[in-house]
Wavefront OBJ file of the C-alpha trace (Angstrom):
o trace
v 14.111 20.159 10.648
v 11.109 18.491 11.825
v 9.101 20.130 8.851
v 11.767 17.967 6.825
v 11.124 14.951 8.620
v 7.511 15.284 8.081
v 7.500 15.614 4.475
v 9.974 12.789 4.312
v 7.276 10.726 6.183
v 4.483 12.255 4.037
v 6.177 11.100 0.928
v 6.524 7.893 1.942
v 2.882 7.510 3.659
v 1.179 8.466 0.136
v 3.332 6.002 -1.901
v 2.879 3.239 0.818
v -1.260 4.028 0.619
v -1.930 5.290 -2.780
v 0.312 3.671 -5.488
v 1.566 0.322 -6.869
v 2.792 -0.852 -10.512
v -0.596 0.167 -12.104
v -1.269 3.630 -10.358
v 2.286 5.239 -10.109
v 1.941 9.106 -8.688
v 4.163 12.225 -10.289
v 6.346 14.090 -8.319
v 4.035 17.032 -8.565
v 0.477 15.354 -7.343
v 2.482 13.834 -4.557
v 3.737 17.239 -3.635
v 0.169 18.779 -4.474
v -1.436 15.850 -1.727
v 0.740 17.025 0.451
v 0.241 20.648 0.146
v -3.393 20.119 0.262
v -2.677 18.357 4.251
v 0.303 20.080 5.739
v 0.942 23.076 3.927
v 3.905 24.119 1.445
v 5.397 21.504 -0.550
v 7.406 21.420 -4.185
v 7.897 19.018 -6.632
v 11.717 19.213 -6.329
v 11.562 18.698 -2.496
v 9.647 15.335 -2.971
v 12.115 14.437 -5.792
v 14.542 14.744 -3.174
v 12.729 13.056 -0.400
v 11.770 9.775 -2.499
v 15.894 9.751 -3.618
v 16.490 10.097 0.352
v 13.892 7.047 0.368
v 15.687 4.716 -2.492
v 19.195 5.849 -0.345
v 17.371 4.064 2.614
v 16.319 0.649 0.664
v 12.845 1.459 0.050
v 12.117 0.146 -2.995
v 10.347 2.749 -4.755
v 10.199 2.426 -9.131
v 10.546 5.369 -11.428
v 8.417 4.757 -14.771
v 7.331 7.337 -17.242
v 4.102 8.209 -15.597
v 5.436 8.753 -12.040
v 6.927 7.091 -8.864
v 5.277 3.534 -6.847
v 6.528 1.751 -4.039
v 6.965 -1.804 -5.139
v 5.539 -4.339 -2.722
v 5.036 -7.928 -2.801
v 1.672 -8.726 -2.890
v -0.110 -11.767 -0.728
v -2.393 -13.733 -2.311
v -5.717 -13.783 -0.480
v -5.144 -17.612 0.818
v -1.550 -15.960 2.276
v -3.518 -13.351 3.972
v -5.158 -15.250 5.754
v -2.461 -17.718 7.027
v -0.820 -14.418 8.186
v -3.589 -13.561 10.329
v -4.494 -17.096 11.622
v -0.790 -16.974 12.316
v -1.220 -13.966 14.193
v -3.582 -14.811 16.305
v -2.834 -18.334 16.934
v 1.189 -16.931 17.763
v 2.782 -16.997 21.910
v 4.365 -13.748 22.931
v 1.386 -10.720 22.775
v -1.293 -10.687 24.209
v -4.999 -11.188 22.796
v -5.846 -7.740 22.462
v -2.633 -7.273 20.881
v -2.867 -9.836 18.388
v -6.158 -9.261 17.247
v -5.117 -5.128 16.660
v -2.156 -6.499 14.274
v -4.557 -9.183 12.651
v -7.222 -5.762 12.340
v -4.367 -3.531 11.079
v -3.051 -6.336 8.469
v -6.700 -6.909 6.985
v -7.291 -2.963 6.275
v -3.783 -2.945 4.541
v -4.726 -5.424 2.356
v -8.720 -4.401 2.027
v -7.490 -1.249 0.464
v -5.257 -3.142 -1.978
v -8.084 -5.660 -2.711
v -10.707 -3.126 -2.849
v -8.412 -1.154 -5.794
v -7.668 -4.374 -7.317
v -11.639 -5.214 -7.828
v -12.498 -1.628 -8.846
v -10.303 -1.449 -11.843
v -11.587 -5.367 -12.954
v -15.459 -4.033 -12.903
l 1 2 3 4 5 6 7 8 9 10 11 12 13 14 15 16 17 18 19 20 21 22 23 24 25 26 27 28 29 30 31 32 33 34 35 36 37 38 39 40 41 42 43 44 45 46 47 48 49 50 51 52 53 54 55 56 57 58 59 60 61 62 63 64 65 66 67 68 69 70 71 72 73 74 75 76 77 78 79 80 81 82 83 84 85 86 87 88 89 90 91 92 93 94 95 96 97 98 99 100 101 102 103 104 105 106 107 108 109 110 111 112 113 114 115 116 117 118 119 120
């Protein structure tokens, strides 16, 4: 069961990370990342994991060249309110709000950074 769970988890964690409108991922290189991490996985199992997923609310698109999890995007003036925001926010502590103002900014530097490799 907890091998289940995992892949479940797995599936999701690569389509959160590695995939939006423009880079969709196939059933089979999704199952092939996470063969190449945790050990066995088929196509057909992650098939079944990212209908699990959609069965959940996660809003994850089928097109003809594979499977993305469709997120709204911030622009990069929204980011930034978000993390002022953050910081500037009553209830956590400093070290706390700076860690989810540090976690936010990766999240979307990895978007970014994709998003400015493909326009060079």
């Amino acid at each position: 069961m907890a091998c289940k769970k995992n892949s479940i988890i797995a599936v999701l964690k690569i389509l959160e990370s590695n995939t939006d409108e423009q880079h969709p991922m196939t059933q089979t290189k999704i199952a092939d990342w996470i063969a190449d991490a945790k050990g066995c996985c088929d196509r057909k199992t992650v098939g079944r994991n990212i209908r699990f997923l959609q069965d959940l609310g996660y809003p994850i698109v089928k097109t003809p060249k594979g499977f993305y999890l469709s997120m709204k995007k911030f622009s990069l003036e929204e980011a930034e309110f978000i993390q002022k925001a953050i910081l500037a926010a009553n209830g956590k502590s400093g070290e706390e709000k700076s860690e989810l103002a540090e976690r936010l900014q990766k999240i979307l530097y990895r978007i970014y950074l994709r998003e400015y490799k493909e326009e060079l």
